[in-house]
Each structure stands twice: as structure tokens, then as C-alpha cells.
ChimeraX commands (.cxc) that place a marker at each C-alpha (Angstrom):
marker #1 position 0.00,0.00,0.00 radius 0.5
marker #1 position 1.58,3.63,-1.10 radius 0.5
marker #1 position 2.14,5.44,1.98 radius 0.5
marker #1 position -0.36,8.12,2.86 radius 0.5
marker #1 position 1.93,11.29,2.91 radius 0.5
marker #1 position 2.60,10.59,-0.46 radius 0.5
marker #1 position -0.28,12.47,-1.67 radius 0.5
marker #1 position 0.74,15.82,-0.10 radius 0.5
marker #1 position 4.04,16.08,-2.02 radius 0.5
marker #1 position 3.91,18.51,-4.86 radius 0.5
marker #1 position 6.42,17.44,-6.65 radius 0.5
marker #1 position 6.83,18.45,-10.37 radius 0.5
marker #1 position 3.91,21.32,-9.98 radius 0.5
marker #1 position 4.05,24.31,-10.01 radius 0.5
marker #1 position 2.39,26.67,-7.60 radius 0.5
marker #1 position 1.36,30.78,-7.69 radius 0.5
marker #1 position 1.48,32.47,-4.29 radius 0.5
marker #1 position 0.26,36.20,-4.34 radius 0.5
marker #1 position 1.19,38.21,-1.39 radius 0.5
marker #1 position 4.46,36.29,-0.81 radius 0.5
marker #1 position 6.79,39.39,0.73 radius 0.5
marker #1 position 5.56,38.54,3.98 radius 0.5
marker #1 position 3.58,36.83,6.76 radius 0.5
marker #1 position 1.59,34.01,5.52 radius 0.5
marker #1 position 2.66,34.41,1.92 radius 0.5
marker #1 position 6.09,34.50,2.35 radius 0.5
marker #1 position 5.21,31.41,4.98 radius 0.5
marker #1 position 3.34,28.90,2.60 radius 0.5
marker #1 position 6.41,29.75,-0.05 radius 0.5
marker #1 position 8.97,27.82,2.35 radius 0.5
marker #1 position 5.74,25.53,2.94 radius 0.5
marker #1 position 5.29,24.46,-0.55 radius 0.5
marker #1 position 8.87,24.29,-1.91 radius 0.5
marker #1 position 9.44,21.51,1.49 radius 0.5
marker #1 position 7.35,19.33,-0.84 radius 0.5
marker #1 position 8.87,19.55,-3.92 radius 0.5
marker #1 position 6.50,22.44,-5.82 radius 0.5
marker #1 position 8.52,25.23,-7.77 radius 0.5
marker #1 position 7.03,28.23,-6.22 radius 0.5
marker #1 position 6.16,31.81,-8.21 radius 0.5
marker #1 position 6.15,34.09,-5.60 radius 0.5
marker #1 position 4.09,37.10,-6.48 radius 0.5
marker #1 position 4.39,40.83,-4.53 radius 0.5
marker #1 position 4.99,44.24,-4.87 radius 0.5
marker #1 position 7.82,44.79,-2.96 radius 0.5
marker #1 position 10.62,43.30,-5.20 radius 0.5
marker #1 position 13.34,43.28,-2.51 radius 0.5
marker #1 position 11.37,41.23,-0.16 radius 0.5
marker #1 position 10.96,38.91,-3.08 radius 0.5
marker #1 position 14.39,39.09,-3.82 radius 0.5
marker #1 position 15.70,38.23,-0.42 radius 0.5
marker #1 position 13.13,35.40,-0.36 radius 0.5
marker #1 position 14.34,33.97,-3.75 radius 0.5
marker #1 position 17.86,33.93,-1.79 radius 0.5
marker #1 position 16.14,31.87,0.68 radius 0.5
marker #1 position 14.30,29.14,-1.46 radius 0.5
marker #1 position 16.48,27.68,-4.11 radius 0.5
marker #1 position 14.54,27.44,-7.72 radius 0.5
marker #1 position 11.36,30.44,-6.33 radius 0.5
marker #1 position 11.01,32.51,-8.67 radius 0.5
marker #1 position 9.98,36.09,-7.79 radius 0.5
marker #1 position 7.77,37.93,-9.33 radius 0.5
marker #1 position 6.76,41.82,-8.61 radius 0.5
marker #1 position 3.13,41.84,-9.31 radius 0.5
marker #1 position 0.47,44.54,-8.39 radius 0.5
marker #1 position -2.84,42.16,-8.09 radius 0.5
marker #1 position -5.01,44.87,-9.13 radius 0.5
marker #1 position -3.46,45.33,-12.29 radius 0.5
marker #1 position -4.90,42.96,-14.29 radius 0.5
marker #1 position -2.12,42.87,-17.14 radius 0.5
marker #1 position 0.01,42.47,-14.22 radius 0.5
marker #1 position -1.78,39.43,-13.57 radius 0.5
marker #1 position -2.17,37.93,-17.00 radius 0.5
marker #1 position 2.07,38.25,-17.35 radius 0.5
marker #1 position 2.51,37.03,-13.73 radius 0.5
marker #1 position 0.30,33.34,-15.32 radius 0.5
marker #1 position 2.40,33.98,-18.18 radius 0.5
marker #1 position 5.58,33.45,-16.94 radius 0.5
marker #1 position 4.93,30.95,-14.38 radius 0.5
marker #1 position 4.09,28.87,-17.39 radius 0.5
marker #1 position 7.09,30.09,-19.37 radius 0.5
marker #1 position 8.99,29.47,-16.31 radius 0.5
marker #1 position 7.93,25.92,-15.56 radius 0.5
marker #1 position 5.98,24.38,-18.37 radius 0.5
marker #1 position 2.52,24.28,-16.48 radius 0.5
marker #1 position 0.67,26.09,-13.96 radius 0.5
marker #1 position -1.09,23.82,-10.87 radius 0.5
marker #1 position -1.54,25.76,-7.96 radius 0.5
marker #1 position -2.82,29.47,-7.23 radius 0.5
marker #1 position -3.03,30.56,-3.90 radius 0.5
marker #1 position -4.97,34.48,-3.50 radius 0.5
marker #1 position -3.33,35.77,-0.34 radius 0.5
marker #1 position -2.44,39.20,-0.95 radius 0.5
marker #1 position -5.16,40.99,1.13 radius 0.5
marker #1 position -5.58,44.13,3.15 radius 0.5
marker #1 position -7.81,45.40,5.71 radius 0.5
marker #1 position -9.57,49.08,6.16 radius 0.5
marker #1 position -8.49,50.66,9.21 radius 0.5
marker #1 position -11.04,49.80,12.42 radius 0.5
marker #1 position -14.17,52.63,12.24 radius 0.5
marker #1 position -17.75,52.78,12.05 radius 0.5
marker #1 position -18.92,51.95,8.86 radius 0.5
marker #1 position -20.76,55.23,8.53 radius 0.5
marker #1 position -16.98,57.19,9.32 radius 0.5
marker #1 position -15.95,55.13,6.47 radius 0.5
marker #1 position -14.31,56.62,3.24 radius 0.5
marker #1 position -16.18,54.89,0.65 radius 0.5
marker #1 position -12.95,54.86,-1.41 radius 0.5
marker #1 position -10.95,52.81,1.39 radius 0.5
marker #1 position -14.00,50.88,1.35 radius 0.5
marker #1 position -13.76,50.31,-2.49 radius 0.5
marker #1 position -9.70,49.49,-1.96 radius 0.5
marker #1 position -10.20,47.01,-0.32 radius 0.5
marker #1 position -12.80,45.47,-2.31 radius 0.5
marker #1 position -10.44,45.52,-5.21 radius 0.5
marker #1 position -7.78,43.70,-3.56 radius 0.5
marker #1 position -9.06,41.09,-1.30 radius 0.5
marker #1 position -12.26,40.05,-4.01 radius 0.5
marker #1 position -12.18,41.35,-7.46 radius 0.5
marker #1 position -8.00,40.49,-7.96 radius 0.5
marker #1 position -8.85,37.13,-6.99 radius 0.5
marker #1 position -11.75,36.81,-9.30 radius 0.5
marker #1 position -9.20,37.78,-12.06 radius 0.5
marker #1 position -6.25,36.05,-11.17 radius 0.5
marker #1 position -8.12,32.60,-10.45 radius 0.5
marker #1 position -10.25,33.28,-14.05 radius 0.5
marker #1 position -6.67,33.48,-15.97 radius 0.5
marker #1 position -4.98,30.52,-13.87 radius 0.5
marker #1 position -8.42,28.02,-14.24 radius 0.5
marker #1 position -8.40,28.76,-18.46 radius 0.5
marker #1 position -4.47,27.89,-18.60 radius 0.5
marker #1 position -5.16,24.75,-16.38 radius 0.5
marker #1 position -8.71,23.84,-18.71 radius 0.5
marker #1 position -6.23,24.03,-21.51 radius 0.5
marker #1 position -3.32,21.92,-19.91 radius 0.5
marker #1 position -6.12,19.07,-19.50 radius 0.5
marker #1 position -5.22,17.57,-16.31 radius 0.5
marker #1 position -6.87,19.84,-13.58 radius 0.5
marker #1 position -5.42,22.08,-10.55 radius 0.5
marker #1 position -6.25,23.67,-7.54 radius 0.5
marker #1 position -7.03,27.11,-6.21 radius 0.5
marker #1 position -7.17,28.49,-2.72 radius 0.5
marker #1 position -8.40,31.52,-1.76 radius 0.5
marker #1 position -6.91,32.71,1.83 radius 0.5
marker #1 position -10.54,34.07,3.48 radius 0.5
marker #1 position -10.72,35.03,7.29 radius 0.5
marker #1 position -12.74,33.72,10.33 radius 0.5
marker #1 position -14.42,37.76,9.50 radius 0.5
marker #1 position -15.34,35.77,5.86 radius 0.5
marker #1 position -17.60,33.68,8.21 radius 0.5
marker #1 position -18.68,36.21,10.99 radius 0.5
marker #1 position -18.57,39.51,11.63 radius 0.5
marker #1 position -15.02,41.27,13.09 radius 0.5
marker #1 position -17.05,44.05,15.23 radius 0.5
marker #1 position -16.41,45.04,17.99 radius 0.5
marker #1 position -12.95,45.67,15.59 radius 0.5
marker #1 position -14.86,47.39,12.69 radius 0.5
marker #1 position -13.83,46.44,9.45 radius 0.5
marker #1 position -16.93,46.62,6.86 radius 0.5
marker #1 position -14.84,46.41,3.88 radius 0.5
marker #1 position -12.66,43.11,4.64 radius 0.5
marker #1 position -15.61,41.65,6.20 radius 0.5
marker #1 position -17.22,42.06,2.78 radius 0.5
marker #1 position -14.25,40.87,1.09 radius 0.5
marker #1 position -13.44,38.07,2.69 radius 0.5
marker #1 position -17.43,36.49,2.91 radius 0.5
marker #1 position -17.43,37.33,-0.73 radius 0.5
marker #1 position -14.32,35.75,-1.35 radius 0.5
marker #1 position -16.16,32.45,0.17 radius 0.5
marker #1 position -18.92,33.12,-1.96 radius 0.5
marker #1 position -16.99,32.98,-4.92 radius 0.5
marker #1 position -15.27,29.80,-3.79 radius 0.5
marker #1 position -18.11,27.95,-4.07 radius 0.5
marker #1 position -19.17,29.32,-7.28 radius 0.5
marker #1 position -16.15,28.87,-9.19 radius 0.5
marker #1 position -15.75,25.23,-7.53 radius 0.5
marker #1 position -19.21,24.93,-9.51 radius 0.5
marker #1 position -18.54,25.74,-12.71 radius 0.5
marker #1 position -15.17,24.22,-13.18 radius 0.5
marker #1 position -15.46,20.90,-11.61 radius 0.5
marker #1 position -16.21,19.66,-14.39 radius 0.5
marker #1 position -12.31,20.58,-15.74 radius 0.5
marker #1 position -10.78,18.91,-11.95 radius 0.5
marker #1 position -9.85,22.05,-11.07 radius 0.5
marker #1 position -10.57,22.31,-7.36 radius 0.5
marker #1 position -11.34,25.84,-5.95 radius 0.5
marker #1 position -11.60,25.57,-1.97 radius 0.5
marker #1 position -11.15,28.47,0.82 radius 0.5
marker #1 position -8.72,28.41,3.88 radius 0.5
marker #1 position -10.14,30.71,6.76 radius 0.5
marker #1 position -7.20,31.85,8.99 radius 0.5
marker #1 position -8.49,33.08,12.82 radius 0.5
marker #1 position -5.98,35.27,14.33 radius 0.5
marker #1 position -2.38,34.73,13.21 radius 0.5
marker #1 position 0.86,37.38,13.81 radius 0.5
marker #1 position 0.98,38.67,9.93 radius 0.5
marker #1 position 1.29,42.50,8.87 radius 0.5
marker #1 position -2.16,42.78,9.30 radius 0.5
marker #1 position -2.40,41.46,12.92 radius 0.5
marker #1 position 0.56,43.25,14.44 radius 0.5
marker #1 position -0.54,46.18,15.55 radius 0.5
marker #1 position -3.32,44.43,18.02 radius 0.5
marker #1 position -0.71,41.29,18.93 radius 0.5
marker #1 position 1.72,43.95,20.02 radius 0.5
marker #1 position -1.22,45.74,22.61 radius 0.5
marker #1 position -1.72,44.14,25.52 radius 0.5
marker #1 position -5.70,44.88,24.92 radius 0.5
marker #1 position -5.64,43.53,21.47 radius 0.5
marker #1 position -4.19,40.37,22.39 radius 0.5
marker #1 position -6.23,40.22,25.38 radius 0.5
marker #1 position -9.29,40.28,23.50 radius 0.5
marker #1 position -7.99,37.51,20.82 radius 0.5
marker #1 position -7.07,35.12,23.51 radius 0.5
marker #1 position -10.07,35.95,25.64 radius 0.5
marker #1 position -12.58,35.19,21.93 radius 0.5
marker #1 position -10.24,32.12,21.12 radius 0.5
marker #1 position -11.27,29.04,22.50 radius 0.5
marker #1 position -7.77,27.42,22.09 radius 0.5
marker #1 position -6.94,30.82,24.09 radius 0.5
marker #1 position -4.25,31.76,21.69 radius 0.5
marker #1 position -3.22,33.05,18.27 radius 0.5
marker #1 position -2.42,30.63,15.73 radius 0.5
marker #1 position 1.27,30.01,14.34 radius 0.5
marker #1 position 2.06,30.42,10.88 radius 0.5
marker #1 position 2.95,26.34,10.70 radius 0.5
marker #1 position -0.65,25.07,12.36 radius 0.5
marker #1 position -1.75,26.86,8.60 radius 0.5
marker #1 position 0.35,23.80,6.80 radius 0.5
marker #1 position -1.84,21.02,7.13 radius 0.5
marker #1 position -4.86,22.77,5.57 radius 0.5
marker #1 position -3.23,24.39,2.81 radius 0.5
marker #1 position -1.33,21.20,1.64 radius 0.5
marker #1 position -4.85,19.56,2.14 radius 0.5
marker #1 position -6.37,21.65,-0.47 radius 0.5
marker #1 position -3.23,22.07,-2.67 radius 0.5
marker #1 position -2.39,18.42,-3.09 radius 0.5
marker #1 position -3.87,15.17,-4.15 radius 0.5
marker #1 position -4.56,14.54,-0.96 radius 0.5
marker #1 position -7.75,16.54,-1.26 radius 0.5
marker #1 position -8.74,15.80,-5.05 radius 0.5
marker #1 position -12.27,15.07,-4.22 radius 0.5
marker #1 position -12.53,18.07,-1.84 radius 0.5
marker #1 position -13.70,21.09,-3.72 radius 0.5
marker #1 position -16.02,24.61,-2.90 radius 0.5
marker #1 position -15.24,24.44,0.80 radius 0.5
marker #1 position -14.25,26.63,3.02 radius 0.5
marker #1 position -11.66,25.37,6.09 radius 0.5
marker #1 position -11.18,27.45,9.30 radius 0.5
marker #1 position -8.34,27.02,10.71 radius 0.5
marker #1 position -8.93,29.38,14.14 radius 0.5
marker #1 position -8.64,27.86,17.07 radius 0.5
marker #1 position -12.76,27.58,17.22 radius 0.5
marker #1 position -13.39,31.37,16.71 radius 0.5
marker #1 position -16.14,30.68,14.48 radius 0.5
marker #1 position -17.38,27.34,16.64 radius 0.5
marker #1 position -19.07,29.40,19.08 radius 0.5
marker link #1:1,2 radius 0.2
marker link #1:2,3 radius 0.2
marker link #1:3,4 radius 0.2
marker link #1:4,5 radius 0.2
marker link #1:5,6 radius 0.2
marker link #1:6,7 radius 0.2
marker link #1:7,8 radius 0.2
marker link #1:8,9 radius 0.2
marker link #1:9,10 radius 0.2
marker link #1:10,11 radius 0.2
marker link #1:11,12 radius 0.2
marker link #1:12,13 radius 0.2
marker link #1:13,14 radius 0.2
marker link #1:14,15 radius 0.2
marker link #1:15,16 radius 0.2
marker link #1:16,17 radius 0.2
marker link #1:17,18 radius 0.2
marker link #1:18,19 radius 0.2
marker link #1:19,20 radius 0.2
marker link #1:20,21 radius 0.2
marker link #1:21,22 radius 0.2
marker link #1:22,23 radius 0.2
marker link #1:23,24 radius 0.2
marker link #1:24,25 radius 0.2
marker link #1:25,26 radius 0.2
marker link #1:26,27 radius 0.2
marker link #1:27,28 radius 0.2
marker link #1:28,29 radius 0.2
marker link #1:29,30 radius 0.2
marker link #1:30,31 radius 0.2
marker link #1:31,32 radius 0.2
marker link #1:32,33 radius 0.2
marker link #1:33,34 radius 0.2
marker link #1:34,35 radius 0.2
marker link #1:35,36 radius 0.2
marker link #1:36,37 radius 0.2
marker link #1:37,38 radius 0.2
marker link #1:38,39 radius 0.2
marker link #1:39,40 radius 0.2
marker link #1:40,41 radius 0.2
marker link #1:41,42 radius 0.2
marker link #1:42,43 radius 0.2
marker link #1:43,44 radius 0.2
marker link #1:44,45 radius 0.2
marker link #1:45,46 radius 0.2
marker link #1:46,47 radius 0.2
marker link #1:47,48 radius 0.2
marker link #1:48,49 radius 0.2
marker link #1:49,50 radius 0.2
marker link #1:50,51 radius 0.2
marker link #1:51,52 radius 0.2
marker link #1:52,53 radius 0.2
marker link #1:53,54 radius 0.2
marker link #1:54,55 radius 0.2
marker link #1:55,56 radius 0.2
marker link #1:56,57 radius 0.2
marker link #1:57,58 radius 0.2
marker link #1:58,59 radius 0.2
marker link #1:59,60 radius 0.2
marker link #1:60,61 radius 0.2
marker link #1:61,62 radius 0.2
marker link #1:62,63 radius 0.2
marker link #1:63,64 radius 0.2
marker link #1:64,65 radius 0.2
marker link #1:65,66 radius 0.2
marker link #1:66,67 radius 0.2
marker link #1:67,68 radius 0.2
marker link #1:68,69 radius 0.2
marker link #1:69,70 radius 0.2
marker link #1:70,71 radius 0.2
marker link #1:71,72 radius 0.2
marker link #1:72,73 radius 0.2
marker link #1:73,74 radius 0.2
marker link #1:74,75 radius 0.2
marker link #1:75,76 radius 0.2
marker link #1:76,77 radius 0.2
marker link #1:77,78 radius 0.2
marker link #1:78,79 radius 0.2
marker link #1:79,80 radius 0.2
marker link #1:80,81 radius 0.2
marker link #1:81,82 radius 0.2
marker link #1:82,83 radius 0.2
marker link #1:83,84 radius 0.2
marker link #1:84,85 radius 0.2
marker link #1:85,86 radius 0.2
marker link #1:86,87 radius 0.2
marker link #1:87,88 radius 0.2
marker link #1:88,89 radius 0.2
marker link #1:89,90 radius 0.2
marker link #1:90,91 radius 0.2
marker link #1:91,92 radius 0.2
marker link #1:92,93 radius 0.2
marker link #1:93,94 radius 0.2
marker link #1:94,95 radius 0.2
marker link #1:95,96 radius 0.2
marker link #1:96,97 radius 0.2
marker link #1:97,98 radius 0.2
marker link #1:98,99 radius 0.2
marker link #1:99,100 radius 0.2
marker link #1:100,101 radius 0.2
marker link #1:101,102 radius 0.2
marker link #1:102,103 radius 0.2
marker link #1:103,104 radius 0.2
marker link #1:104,105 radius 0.2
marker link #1:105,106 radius 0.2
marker link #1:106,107 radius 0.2
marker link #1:107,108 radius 0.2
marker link #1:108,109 radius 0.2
marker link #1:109,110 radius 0.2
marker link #1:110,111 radius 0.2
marker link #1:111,112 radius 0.2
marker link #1:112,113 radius 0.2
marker link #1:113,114 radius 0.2
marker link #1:114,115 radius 0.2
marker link #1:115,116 radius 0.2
marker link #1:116,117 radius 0.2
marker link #1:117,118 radius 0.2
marker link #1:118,119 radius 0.2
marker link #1:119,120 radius 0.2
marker link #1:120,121 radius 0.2
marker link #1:121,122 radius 0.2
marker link #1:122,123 radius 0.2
marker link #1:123,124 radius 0.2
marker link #1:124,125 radius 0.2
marker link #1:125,126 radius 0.2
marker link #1:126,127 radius 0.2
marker link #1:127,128 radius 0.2
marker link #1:128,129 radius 0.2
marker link #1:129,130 radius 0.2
marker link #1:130,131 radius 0.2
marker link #1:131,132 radius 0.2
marker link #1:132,133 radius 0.2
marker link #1:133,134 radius 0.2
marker link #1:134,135 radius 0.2
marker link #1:135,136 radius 0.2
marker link #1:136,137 radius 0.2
marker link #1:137,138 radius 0.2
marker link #1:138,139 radius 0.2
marker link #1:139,140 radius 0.2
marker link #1:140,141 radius 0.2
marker link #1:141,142 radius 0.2
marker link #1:142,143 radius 0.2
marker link #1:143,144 radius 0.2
marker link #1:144,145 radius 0.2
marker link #1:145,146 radius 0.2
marker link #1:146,147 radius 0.2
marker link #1:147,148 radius 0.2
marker link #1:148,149 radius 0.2
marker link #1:149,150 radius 0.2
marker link #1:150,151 radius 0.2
marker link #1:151,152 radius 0.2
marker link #1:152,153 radius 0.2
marker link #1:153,154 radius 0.2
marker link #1:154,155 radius 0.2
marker link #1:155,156 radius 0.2
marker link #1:156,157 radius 0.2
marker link #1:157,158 radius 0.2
marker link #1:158,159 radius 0.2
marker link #1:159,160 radius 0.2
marker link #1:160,161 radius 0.2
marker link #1:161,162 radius 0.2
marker link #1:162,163 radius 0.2
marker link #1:163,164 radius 0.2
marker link #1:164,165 radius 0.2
marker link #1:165,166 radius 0.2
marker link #1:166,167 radius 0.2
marker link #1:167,168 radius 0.2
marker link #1:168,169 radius 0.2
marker link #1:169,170 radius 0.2
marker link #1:170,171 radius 0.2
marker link #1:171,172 radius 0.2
marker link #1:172,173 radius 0.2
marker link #1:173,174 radius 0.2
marker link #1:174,175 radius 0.2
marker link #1:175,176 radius 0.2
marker link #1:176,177 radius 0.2
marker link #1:177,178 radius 0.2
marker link #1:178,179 radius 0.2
marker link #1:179,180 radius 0.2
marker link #1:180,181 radius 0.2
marker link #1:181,182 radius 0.2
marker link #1:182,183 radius 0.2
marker link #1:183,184 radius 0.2
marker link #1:184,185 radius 0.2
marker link #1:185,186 radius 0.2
marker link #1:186,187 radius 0.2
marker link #1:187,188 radius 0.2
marker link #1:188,189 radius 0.2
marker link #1:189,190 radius 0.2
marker link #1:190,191 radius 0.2
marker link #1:191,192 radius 0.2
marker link #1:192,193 radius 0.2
marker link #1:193,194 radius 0.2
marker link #1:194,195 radius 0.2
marker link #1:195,196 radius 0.2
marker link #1:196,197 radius 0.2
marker link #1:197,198 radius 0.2
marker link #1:198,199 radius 0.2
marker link #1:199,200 radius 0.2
marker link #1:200,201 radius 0.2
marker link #1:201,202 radius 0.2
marker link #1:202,203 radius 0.2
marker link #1:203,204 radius 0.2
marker link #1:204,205 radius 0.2
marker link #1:205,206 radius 0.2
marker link #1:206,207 radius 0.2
marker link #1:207,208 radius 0.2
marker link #1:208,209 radius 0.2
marker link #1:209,210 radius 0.2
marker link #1:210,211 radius 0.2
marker link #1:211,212 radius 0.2
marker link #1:212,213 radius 0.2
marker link #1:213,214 radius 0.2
marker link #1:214,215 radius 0.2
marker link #1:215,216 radius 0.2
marker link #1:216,217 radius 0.2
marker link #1:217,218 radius 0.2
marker link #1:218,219 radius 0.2
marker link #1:219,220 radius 0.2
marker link #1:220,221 radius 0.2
marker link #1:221,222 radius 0.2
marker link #1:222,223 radius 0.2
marker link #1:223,224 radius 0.2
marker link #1:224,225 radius 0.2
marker link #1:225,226 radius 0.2
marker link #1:226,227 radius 0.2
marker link #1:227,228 radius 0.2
marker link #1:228,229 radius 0.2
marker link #1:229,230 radius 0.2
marker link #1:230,231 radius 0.2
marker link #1:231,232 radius 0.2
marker link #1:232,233 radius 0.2
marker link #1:233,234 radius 0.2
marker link #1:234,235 radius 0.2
marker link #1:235,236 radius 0.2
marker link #1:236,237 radius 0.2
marker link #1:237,238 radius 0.2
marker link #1:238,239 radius 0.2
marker link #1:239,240 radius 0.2
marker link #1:240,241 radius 0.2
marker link #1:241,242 radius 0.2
marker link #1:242,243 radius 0.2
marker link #1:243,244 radius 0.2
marker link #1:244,245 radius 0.2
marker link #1:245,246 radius 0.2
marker link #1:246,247 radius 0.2
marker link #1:247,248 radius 0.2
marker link #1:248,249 radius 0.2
marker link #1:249,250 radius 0.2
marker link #1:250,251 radius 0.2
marker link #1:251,252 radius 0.2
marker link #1:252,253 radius 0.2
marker link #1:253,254 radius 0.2
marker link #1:254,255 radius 0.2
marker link #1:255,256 radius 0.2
view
């Protein structure tokens, strides 16, 4: 009988990670090349990518704004130039509005981060799933949601990535619809609260991490590895069957 493990290997593929420069991007780039994938790493900041091309041997680094969308069509291009074939895209880059009342809210921070965290996904999974319907042999995408993709975030107010992130699960499920029918799997990971850019600034005040260990049932933040398992679930043949789902990985956050 093969062994088990064997089907989380990603060996020969080749996998797209937006958002690499830092925090769970650049994470799930070390994550993916330990099993053998050739990892595109997509960002803006090109000497974060560079340094993290130092630190992976065979990455390739890519400077890619995900709201450009001929960014995003050359970013597919070359991974495919690069490599041969494209199996794996993995939406992380994300942003959140700064905490207010929704009706403080700048409308155009609002529509910011509606571009970024929804519609760049939307375009970047559309040009990876027709590359993988013509390669003929299937491929995963994984959208990086939030626990606040699931339920709200208030009393830390943040309309717009709350919208992003439950319409990012929306669209999960709708694009695992319509291309099942190719094998290309489109599932959702749901991160609770993990130390990344975006969680700093409350990990670093004493009330902020109060209140994340006092809402967490596991009574802590998450570490970047307890994300591995998931991701490799999704990403891997380990999960072929398993497609327009959406896994929390949150300590129970959204179990209460």
C-alpha cells in the first residue's frame, strides 16, 4: 500500500502564491517548496521577493500589483514560461480598512479594499483556471478568506474586509461549480488570528491580544505552521475530491 503522505508532495507542480513578501505568503512559499512544488512568488515589494528567492532555491519572484490585471495575465504567463505548467494558485495578498464605524468610512478605502481582497482574486483565479482547462489535467485554487469571511469582526470594525473576505467564500463555491467539471478544485482556507502584517498592531497591545485570547477558545493566536496542514490539504492530491469548501483554521473562533 503507497504510503499516505505521499499524496501531499507537490512534486513536479508548479504553484502561484500572491502576497508572498511577507507573513503568511512568504510562509506557505517555504511551505510548498518543502514538498517539492517550484514556487512563483508574487508581490509588490521586489526586494522582499528578492531576499526570499535567496532563501528558497529554484522560487522565482515575481513583482506583481494584483489589481493590475495585465500584471496578472504576465505574472500566469511566466509561471508557465517558467515551468511548463501552472497547478496551484493561492490568492493571499489581502488588506484590511483601518477599524471605524462603517458610517466614518471613506467609501474609497471601502472600495480598496474590495479591489484587492475580491475582485483580484476573481481575475487572477479566471486566468490561472483557463491555462489549467487548456493543460487538461486539472489544478487547484485556494483563496486565503478570514474567520471575519464567516462572521462579523465588530467590535474591531472592518466593513470592507468583512465584505471581502465572505465574498471571497462566496466565490469559492461558485467557481468550484462551474469548473469541476475541468478537476480544477477551488476551496477556501479561513485563517483566525495569526501574527501577519495585518495582525501586528493588536498582537503587540496588551488589549488587542487580550481580546484575541479571551474570543479564542484554544486561548491563543495561531502560528504560521498550524496553517500547513490545511493548505497542503487543499493544494495536493490529498484533497482531489474536496472542492467549494471553506476550512477554518482558528482555534474555534467561528465554533461558538
Amino acid at each position: 500500500m503507497p504510503n499516505p503522505l505521499d499524496h501531499f508532495t507537490l512534486d513536479g507542480r508548479t504553484v502561484v502564491v500572491t502576497g508572498a513578501s511577507s507573513g503568511i505568503g512568504r510562509h506557505l512559499c517555504h511551505t510548498y517548496a518543502a514538498v517539492g512544488a517550484t514556487v512563483v512568488a508574487a508581490a509588490r515589494r521586489a526586494e522582499r521577493l528578492a531576499d526570499l528567492a535567496a532563501e528558497i532555491p529554484g522560487l522565482v519572484p515575481v513583482p506583481t500589483d494584483v489589481t493590475d490585471d495585465d500584471q496578472l495575465g504576465a505574472l500566469v504567463d511566466l509561471a508557465v514560461a517558467e515551468t511548463g505548467r501552472l497547478d496551484v494558485v493561492v490568492n493571499n495578498a489581502g488588506a484590511s480598512d483601518a477599524p471605524s464605524r462603517a458610517e466614518e468610512q471613506d467609501p474609497a478605502s471601502f472600495r480598496r479594499v474590495m479591489e484587492l481582497n475580491l475582485n483580484a482574486c476573481f481575475v487572477l483565479s479566471s486566468l490561472a483556471a483557463a491555462r489549467m482547462i487548456e493543460q487538461g489535467d486539472g489544478g487547484a485554487i485556494v483563496n486565503i478568506a478570514s474567520v471575519h469571511g464567516i462572521v462579523g469582526s465588530s467590535p474591531n470594525n472592518q466593513a470592507a474586509y468583512v465584505a471581502s473576505k465572505t465574498g471571497l467564500v462566496g466565490l469559492t463555491r461558485e467557481l468550484a461549480l462551474q469548473w469541476a467539471r475541468h478537476d480544477i478544485r477551488v476551496n477556501a482556507v479561513a485563517p483566525g488570528y495569526f501574527r501577519t502584517e495585518l495582525t501586528e498592531v493588536m498582537l503587540d497591545d496588551d488589549g488587542g491580544e487580550a481580546w484575541i485570547r479571551r474570543n479564542t477558545p484554544m486561548r491563543r493566536p495561531g502560528e504560521l505552521a498550524e496553517l500547513d496542514g490545511a493548505m497542503l490539504l487543499v493544494s495536493s492530491d490529498a484533497g482531489r475530491y474536496l472542492t467549494g469548501q471553506c476550512l477554518a483554521v482558528d482555534g474555534g473562533w467561528t465554533a461558538r
